[in-house]
N, C-alpha and C positions, 0 to 999 in steps of 0.2 A: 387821720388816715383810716380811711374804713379795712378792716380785717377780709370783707366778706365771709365773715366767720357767725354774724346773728345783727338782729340788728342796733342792736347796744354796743359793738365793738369798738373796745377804744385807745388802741395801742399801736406798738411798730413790731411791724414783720417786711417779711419780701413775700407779697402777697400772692403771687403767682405759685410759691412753693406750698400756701396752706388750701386743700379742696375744700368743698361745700361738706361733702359729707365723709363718712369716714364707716371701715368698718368695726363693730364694737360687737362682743358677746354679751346678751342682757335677758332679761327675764318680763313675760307680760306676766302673769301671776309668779305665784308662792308654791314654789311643789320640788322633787328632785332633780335628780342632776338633770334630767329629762328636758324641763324648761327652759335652759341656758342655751341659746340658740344664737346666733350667730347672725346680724343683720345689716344692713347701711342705715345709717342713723346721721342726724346735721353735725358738723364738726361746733362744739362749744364755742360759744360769745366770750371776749376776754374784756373783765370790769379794768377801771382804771388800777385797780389795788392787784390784779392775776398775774399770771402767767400760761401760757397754754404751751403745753410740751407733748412732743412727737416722741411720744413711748418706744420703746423696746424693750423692758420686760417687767413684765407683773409679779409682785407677791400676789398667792393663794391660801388663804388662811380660813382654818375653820369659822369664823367668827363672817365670812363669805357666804360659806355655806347656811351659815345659822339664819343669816337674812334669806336668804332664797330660799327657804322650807317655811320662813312665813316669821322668824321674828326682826322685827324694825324697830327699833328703840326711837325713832326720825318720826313717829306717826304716823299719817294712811304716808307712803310713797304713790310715786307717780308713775305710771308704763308709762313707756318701755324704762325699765331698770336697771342700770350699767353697772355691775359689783366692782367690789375692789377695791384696797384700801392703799395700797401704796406700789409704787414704783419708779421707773429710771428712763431716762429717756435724756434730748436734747432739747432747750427752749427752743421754741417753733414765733415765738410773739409774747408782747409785753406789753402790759398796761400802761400810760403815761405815768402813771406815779413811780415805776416799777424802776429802779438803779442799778441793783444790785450784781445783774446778771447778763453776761452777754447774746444776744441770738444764735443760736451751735452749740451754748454752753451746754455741757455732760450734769445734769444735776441728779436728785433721787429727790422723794417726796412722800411726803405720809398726808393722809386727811379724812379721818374717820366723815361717813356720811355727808361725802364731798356733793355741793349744792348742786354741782353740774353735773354729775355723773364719776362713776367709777371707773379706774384704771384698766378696766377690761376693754380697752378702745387704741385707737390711735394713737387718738388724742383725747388728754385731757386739761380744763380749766381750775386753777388752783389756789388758793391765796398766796402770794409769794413768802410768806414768813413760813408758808409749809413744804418751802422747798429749801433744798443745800446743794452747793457744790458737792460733786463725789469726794471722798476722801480717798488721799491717798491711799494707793496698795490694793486697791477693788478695780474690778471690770464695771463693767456697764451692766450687766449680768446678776453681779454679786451687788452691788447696791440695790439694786432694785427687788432684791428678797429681804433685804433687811430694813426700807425706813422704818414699817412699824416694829418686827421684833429686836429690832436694836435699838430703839426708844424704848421698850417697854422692858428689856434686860437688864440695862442700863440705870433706868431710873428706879426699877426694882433693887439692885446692887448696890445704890449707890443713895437716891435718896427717901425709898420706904426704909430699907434694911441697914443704911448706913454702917455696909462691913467696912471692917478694919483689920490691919495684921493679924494674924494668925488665929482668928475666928476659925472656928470650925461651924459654915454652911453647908445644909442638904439643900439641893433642886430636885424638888420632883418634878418629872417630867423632862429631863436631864437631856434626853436626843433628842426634841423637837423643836421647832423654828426661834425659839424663843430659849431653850435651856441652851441650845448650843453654845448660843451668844454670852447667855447669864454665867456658863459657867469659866468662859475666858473673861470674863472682865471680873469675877470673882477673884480667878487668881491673880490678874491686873493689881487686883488692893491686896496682895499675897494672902487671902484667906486659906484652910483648910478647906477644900470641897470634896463632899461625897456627893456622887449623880445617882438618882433613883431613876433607870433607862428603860428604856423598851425593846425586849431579846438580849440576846447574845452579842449581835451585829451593833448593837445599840446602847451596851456594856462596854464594847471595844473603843467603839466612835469617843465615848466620854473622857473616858481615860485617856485618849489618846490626844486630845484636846487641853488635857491637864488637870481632869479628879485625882486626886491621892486618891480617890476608892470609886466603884461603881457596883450597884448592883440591879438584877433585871428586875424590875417590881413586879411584874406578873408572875414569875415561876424560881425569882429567892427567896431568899430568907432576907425578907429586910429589917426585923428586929434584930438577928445577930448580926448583920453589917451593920448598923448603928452603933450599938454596944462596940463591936471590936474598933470601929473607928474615933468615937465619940466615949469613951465609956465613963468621960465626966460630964456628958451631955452636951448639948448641940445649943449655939449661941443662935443661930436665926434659921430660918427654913424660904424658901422663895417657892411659892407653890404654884405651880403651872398645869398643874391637874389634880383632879379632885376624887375622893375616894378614901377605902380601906388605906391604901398605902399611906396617901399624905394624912391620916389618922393617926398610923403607925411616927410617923416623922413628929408629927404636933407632941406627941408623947413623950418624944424625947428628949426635946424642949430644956433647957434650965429656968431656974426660976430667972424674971429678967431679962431671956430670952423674946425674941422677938419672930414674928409670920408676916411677911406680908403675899398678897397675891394679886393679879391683875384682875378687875371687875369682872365678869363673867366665865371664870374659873366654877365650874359644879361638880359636887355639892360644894362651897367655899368651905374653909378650913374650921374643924370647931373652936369656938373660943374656950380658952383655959384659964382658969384662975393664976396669977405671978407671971403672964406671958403677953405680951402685947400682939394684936394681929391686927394688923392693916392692911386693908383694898386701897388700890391705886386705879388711876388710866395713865397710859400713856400720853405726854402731852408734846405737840409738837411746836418748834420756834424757832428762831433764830441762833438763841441763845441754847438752848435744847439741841440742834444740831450743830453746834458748836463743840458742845461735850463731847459729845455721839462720834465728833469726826478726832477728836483727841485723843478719846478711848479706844478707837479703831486703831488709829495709828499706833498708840501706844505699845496695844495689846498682840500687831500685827495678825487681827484679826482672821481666824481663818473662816470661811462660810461655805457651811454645808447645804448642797443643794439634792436635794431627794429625786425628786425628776422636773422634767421641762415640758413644756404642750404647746403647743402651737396655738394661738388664739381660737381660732376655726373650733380645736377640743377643749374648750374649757371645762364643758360636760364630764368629758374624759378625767380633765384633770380631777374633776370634784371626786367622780366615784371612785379616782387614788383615792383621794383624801378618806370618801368614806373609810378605804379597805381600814385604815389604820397603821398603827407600825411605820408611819413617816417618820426618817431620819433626816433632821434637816426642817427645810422650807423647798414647797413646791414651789414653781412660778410660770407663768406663760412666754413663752415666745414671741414678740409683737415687732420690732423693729428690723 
């Protein structure tokens, strides 16, 4: 049954429900938030192996931004350029091969340098292993800020860093879309966590989340909160941003101890002699959001949402992002 959706489509919908085009924020060059502009674009083709799901809300993540100022790890890209690495929405259509999942169903979805376009759309087309049922205890909302940074939390915690009881880990970068998460499912495996945050507001946030300790990395003293916290030194670190501070953190290390951090973390962490450091990506599956949705549950995850934009401002949203100081994960408003 044809989609009306491109002309490769090869799945089940209720066809009258899915339009020709759709509107999506995208980029024809590489420059700031300026570029991201707002257009009707075709609604994606769905292979036998997809899914095409009717969005409602976008994660925003630097790592967005970082392609639309000009770097693409994907090679030349193609205008027009739909950003966006993950979100939440309802299946809208299904590839014949596709099982798993009902039409209406509430899923969430991650997919770095997705083939069809980015989640700054309607719609978008996906591989279905890169998509989940929500888990329990989230909106529609709240998933859709976390596939990527709760894949990339999670598997930082769990299998770069392989915490265990009463480890004493630092997160640097403790309030942002990704320490939020790292640092509830740290104490998930009852670690010791110190949050290295951002401000005061972002001090509070951590703790309140479940740090035994936080402090602001721009304006404390983060070698004496290491010391008073750690003063027989620190079993792992999970670096989420890069700098003076996670310097300070690599230092204070045990021998044995262990870094890991997500691939385009800058400058990445320095290596130390007696300390293991390892880069990661996030990877996404079936089996991967299988975890994801266990750990959520488990940990009855709470998800900080920084602010919201309406599709229309994704511009907007970016130059939040510029400002800095994001607590949480931005995301767009689409459904």
């Amino acid at each position: 049954m044809s989609l009306k959706t491109g002309k490769h489509a090869a799945g089940r919908a209720a066809v009258s429900e899915i339009p020709p085009v759709m509107n999506a924020a995208a980029i024809d060059r590489f420059g700031g938030p300026e570029v991201l502009t707002l257009r009707q674009l075709p609604v994606p083709s769905v292979e036998e192996g997809e899914v095409l799901i009717a969005l409602d809300t976008a994660g925003v993540g630097v790592w967005d931004a970082e392609m639309r100022a000009g770097w693409y790890p994907g090679g030349e890209p193609r205008f027009p350029l739909i950003l966006g690495t993950d979100g939440s929405g309802r299946i809208a259509a299904m590839g014949s091969r596709v099982r798993r999942f009902q039409i209406g169903e509430a899923i969430y979805a991650y997919s770095f340098l997705n083939p069809k376009g980015g989640f700054y759309a309607e719609y978008v087309a996906v591989a279905a292993d890169h998509v989940a049922p929500i888990p329990n205890g989230l909106t529609l909302r709240e998933a859709g800020a976390i596939a990527t940074t709760g894949l990339t939390a999670l598997q930082g915690i769990d299998d770069a860093l392989h915490v265990t009881r009463d480890e004493v880990v630092v997160i640097v970068g403790a309030s942002g879309g990704v320490g939020t998460l790292a640092v509830q499912f740290a104490r998930l495996r009852e670690a010791r966590v110190m949050g290295i945050a951002s401000g005061d507001e972002g001090v509070t946030l951590v703790r309140g989340l479940g740090a035994g300790a936080a402090v602001d990395g721009r304006h404390g003293d983060v070698v004496q909160a290491l010391d008073q916290f750690a003063p027989d030194g620190v079993d792992a670190v999970l670096a989420l941003a890069g700098g003076e501070v996670l310097d300070r953190a690599v230092e204070a290390v045990k021998d044995g101890g262990r870094v890991a951090y997500p691939n385009g973390v800058e400058p990445p962490p320095k290596k130390r002699h007696g300390i293991r450091v390892v880069p990661y990506d996030a990877v996404p599956g079936e089996r991967e959001f299988a975890q994801l949705a266990a750990a959520i549950e488990a940990a009855e995850l709470k998800v900080q949402i920084a602010a919201a934009f309406p599709l229309g401002e994704a511009s907007h949203a970016h130059q939040r992002l510029a400002q800095g100081h994001v607590l949480g994960k931005i995301v767009l408003e689409i459904g």
